[in-house]
C-alpha positions as CSV (number, residue, x, y, z in Angstrom):
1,X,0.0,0.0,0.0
2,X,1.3,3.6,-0.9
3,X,1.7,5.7,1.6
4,X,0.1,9.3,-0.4
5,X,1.2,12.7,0.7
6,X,-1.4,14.1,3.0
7,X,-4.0,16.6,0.9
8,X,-3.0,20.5,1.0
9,X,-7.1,21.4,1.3
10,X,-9.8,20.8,2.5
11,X,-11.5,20.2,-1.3
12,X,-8.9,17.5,-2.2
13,X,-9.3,15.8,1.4
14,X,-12.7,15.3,0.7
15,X,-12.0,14.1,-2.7
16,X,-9.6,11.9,-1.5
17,X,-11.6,10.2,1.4
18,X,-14.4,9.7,-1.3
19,X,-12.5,8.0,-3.9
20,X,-8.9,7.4,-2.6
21,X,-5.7,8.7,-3.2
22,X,-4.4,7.1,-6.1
23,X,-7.6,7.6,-8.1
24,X,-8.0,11.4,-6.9
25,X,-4.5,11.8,-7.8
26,X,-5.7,10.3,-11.7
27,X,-8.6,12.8,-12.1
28,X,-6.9,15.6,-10.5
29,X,-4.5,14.9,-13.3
30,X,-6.3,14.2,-16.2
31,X,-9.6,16.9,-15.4
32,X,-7.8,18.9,-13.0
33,X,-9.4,23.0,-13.5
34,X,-12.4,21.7,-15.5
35,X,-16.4,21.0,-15.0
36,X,-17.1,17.4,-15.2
37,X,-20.8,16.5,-15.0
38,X,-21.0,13.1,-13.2
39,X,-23.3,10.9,-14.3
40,X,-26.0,9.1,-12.2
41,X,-24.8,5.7,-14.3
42,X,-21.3,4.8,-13.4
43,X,-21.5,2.6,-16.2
44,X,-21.8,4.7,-18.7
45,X,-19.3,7.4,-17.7
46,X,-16.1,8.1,-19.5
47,X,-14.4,9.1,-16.1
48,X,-14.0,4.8,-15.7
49,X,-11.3,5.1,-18.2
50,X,-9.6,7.3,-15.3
51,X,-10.3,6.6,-12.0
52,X,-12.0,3.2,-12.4
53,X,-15.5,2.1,-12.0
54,X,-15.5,2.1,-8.0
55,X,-14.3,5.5,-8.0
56,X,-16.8,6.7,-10.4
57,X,-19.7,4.6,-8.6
58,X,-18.7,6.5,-5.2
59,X,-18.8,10.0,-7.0
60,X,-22.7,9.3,-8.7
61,X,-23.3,8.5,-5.4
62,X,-22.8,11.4,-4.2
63,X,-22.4,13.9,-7.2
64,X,-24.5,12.2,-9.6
65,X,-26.3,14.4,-12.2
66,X,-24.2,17.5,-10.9
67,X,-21.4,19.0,-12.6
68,X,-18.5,19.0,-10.6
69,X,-15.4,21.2,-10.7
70,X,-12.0,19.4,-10.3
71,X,-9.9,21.5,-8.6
72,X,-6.7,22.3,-10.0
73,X,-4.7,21.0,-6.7
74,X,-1.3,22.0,-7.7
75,X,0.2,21.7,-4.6
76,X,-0.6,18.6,-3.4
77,X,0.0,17.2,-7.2
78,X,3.2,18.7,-7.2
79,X,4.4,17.0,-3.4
80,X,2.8,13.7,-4.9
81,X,5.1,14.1,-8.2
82,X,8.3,14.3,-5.3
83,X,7.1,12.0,-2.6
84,X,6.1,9.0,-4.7
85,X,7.2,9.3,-8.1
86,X,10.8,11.1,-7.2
87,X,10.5,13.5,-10.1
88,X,12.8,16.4,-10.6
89,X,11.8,19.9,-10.5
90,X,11.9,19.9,-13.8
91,X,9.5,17.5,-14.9
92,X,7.3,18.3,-12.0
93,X,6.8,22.1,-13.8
94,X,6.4,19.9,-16.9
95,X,3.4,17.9,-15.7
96,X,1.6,20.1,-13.8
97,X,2.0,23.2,-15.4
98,X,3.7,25.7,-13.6
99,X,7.4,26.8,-13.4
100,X,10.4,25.5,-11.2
101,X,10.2,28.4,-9.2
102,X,6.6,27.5,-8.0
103,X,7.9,23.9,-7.6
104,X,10.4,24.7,-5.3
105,X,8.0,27.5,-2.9
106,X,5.7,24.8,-2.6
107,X,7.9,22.0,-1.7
108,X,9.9,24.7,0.5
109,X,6.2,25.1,2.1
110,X,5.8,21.4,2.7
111,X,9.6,21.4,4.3
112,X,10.9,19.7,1.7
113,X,13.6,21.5,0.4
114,X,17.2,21.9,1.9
115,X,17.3,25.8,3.2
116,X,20.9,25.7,4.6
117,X,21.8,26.8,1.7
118,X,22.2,30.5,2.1
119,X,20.6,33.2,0.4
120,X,22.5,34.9,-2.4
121,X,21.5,38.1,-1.3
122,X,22.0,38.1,2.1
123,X,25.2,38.9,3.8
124,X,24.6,38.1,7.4
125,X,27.5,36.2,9.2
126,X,29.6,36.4,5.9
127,X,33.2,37.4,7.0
128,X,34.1,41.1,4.8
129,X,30.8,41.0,3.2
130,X,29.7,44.3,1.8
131,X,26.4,45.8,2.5
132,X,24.0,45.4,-0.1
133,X,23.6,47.9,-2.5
134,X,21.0,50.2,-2.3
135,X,18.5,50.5,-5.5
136,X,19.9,53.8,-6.5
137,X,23.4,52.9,-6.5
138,X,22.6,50.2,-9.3
C-alpha cells in the first residue's frame, strides 16, 4: 500500500476520502481545472477510463447528475510528483503546469527543500561582506 502525501485542502481531502488517493490523484490529473458532470450511471461514464468504475460509482453517489469542478490542486500534485514518483523539478513544472520556481515554494512550504543553503543576497554572518547595494546605487 502507498503511503500518499497528506492533501493541501480541504477540497482534495474530501475528494480523497471519497475516492482514494491514487484515483484522486488520476482525475486531478487528467480533469484537473475543468467542469465534469458526473453521471448518475457509473457505467456509462467516460471518467472509468480514469479513476476506475468504483471510484466513479462513489462520485454518482454522491455527485451524480451535478457538474463537478476538479480543482486544479497544484500543490498537493506537485508534493505527490516528489514524494512518490521522485521527479525532478523539472518534470514536475512539466506535468503540472507551472514553473520550477513554484515547484520549489511549494515544496519549501511542505519542508521539503534543503534551506541551509544561504541566500544569495544576504550577507549576514559572511566574513568582509559588503552591505547590499542600495536600488539607486545600481
Amino acid at each position: 500500500m502507498t503511503n500518499w502525501p497528506a492533501p493541501t485542502t480541504p477540497e482534495v481531502a474530501r475528494l480523497v476520502r471519497l475516492i482514494g488517493a491514487e484515483a484522486a490523484f488520476r482525475l486531478l490529473e487528467a480533469r484537473g481545472g475543468v467542469a465534469l458532470f458526473i453521471p448518475r450511471d457509473a457505467a456509462r461514464s467516460q471518467l472509468v477510463d480514469i479513476v476506475g468504475e468504483d471510484a466513479v460509482r462513489k462520485l454518482a453517489s454522491t455527485m451524480g447528475g451535478l457538474e463537478y469542478r476538479v480543482p486544479l490542486a497544484r500543490e498537493w500534485r506537485i508534493i505527490v510528483h516528489r514524494v512518490l514518483h521522485k521527479r525532478s523539478y523539472r518534470e514536475i513544472a512539466l506535468t503540472v503546469g507551472c514553473t520550477e520556481s513554484a515547484v520549489w515554494r511549494t515544496l519549501n512550504r511542505a519542508g521539503m527543500t534543503n534551506s541551509a543553503q544561504l541566500d544569495l543576497f544576504d550577507d549576514v554572518g559572511v566574513a568582509g561582506a559588503t552591505p547590499a547595494l542600495s536600488a539607486r546605487a545600481v
